[in-house]
C-alpha positions as a Markdown table, in Angstrom:
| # | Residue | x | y | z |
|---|---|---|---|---|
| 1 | Unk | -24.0 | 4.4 | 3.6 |
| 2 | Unk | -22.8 | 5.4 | 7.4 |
| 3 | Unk | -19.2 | 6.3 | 6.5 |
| 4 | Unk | -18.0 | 4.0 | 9.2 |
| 5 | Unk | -15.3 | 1.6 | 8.6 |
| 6 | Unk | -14.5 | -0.2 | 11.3 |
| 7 | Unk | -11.8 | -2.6 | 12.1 |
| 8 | Unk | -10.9 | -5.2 | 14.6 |
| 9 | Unk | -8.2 | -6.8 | 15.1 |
| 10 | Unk | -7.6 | -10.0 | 16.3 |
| 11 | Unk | -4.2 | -12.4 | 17.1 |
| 12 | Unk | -3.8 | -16.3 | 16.7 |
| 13 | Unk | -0.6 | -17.7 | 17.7 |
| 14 | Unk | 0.3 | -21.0 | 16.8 |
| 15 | Unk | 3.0 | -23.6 | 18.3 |
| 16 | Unk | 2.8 | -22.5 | 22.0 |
| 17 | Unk | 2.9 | -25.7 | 22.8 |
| 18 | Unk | 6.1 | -28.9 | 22.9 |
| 19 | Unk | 4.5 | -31.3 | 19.5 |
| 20 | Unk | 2.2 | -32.2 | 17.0 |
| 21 | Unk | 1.7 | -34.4 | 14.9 |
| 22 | Unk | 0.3 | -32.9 | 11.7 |
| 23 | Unk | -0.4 | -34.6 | 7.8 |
| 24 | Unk | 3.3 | -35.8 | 8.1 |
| 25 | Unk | 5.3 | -32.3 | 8.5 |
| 26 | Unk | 8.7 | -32.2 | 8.6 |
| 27 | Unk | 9.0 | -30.6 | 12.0 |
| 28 | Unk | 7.3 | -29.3 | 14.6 |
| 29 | Unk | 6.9 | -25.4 | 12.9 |
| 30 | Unk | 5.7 | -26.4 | 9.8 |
| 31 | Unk | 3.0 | -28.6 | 11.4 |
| 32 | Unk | 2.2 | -25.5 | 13.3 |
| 33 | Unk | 2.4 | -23.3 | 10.1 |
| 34 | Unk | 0.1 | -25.5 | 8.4 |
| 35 | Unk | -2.6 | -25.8 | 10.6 |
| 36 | Unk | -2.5 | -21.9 | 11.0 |
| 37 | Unk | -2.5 | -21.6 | 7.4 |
| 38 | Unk | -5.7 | -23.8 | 7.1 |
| 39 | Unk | -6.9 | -22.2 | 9.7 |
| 40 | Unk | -7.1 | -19.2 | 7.9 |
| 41 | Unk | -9.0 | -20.5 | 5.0 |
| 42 | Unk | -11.4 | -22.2 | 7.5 |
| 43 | Unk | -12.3 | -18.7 | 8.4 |
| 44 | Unk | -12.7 | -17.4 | 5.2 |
| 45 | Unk | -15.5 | -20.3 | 4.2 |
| 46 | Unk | -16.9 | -19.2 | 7.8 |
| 47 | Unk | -17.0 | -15.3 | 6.9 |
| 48 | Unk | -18.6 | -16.0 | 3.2 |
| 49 | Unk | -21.6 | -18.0 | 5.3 |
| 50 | Unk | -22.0 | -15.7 | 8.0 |
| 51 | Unk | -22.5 | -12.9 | 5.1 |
| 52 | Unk | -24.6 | -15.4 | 3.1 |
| 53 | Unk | -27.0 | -16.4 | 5.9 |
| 54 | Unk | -26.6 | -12.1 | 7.7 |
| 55 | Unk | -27.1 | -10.3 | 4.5 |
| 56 | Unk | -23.7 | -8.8 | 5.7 |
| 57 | Unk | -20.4 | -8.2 | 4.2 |
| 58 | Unk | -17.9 | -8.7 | 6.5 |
| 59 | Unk | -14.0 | -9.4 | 4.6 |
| 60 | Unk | -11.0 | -10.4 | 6.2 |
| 61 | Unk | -7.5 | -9.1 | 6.0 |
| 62 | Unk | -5.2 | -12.0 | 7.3 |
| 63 | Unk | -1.1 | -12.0 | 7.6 |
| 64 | Unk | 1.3 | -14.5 | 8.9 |
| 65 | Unk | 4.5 | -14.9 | 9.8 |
| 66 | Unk | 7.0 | -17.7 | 11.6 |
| 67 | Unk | 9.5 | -17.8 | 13.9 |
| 68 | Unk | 10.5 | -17.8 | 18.3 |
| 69 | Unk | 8.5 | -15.4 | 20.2 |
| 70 | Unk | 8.4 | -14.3 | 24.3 |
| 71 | Unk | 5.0 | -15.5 | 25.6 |
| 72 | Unk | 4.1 | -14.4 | 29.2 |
| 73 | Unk | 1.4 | -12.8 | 31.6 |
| 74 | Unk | 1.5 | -9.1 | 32.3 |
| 75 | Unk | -0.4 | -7.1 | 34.6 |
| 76 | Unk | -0.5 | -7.2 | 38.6 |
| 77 | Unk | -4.8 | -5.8 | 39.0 |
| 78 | Unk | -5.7 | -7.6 | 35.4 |
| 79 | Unk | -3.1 | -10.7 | 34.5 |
| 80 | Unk | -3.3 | -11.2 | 30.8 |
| 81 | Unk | -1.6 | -13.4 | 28.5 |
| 82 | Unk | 0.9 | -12.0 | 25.8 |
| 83 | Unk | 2.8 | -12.2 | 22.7 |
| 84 | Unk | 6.0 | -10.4 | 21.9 |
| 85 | Unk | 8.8 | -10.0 | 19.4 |
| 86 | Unk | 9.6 | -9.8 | 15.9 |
| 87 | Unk | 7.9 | -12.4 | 15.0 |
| 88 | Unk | 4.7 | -11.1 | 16.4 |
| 89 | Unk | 5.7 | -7.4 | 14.4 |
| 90 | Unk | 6.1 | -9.4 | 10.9 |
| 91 | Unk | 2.9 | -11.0 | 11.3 |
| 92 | Unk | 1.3 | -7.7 | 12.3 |
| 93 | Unk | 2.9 | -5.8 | 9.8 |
| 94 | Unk | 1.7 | -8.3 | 7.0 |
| 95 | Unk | -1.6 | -7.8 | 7.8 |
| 96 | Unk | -2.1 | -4.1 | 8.3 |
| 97 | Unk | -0.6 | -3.8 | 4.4 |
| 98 | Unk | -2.0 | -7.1 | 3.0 |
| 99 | Unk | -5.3 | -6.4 | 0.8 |
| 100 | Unk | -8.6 | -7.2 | 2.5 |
| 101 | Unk | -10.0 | -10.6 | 1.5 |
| 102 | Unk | -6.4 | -11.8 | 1.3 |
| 103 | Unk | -3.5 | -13.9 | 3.4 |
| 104 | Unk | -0.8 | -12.0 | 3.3 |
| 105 | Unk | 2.4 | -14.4 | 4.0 |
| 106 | Unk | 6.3 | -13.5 | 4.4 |
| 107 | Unk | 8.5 | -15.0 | 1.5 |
| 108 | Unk | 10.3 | -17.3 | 4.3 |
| 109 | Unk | 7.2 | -18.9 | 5.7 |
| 110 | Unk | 5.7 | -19.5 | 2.2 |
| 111 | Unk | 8.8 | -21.0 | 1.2 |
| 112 | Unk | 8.5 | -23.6 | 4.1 |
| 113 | Unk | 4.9 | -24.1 | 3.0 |
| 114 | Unk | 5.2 | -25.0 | -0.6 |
| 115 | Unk | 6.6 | -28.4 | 0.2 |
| 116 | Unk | 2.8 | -29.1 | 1.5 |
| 117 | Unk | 1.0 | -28.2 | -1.3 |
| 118 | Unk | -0.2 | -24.8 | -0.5 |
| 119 | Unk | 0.3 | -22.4 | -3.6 |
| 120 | Unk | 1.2 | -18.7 | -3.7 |
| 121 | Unk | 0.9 | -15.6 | -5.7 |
| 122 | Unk | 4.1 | -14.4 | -6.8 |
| 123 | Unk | 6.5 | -12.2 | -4.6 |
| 124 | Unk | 5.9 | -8.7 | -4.2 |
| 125 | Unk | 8.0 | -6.3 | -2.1 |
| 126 | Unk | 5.5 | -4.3 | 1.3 |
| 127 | Unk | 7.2 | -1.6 | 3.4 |
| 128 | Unk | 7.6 | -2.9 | 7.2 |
| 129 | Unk | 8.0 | -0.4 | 9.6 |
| 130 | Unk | 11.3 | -0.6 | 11.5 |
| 131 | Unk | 12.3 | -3.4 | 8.9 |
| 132 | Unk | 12.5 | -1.5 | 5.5 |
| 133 | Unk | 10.9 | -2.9 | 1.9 |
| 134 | Unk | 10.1 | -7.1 | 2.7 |
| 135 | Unk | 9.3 | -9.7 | 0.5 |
| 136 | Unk | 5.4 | -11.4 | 1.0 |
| 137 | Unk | 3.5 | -13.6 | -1.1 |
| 138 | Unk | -0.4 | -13.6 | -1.2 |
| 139 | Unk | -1.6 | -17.0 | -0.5 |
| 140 | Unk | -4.4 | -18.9 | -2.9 |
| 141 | Unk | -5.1 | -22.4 | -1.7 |
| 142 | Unk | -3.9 | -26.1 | -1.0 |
| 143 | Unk | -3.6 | -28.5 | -3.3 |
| 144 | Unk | -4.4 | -32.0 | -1.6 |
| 145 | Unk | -1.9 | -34.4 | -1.6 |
């Protein structure tokens, strides 16, 4: 064993864009909510193979979140694209205390998503910096309808 634990970090944002159209949501959000939510179990079958086929062990340590954002590009020498605000933080902050291996979710979103089918540990309380104790759920799977 090296010792070396290394993490990396990486940001999806979903719903940047006006509509979709998406296994009959309710509303634009939750279309968007759902796809990011299979999204992440899409990566999780895709992590198991690449460790299957690599002889690796890679996990991944997922957390999401819902809501309005500021998106724009920064940077006179280097433009790049951004995300800011709460929304962004929430999402952040449930992954950095989520479990590895796991999707951790904020009570509000899951409660938007149960309508689709997709199924939930029960609530638990993580501490959010700047926010105080929250509520978050651990997501398991979707049930097809």
């Amino acid at each position: 064993s090296s010792g070396i634990n290394a993490e990396y970090g990486y940001m999806v944002a979903a719903g940047l864009t006006p509509k979709v159209v998406y296994d009959g949501a309710d509303t634009d959000l939750d279309a968007y909510l759902c796809t990011l939510c299979d999204f992440a179990f899409a990566m999780q079958d895709c992590i198991k193979k690449i460790n299957k086929h690599s002889f690796n062990n890679f996990q991944l340590r997922m957390g999401i979140n819902h809501g309005s954002l500021v998106a724009g590009v920064i940077g006179a020498t280097k433009p790049q694209y951004d995300i800011w605000g709460n929304t962004v933080n929430v999402a952040s902050r449930m992954e950095s205390t989520g479990k590895i291996g796991k999707v951790q979710i904020t009570e509000d979103s899951s409660q938007k998503l149960e309508r689709y089918g997709f199924r939930f540990e029960e609530t638990h309380f993580v501490q959010v910096k700047g926010k105080g104790k929250m509520k978050a759920r651990f997501l398991i799977d979707r049930v097809a309808s």
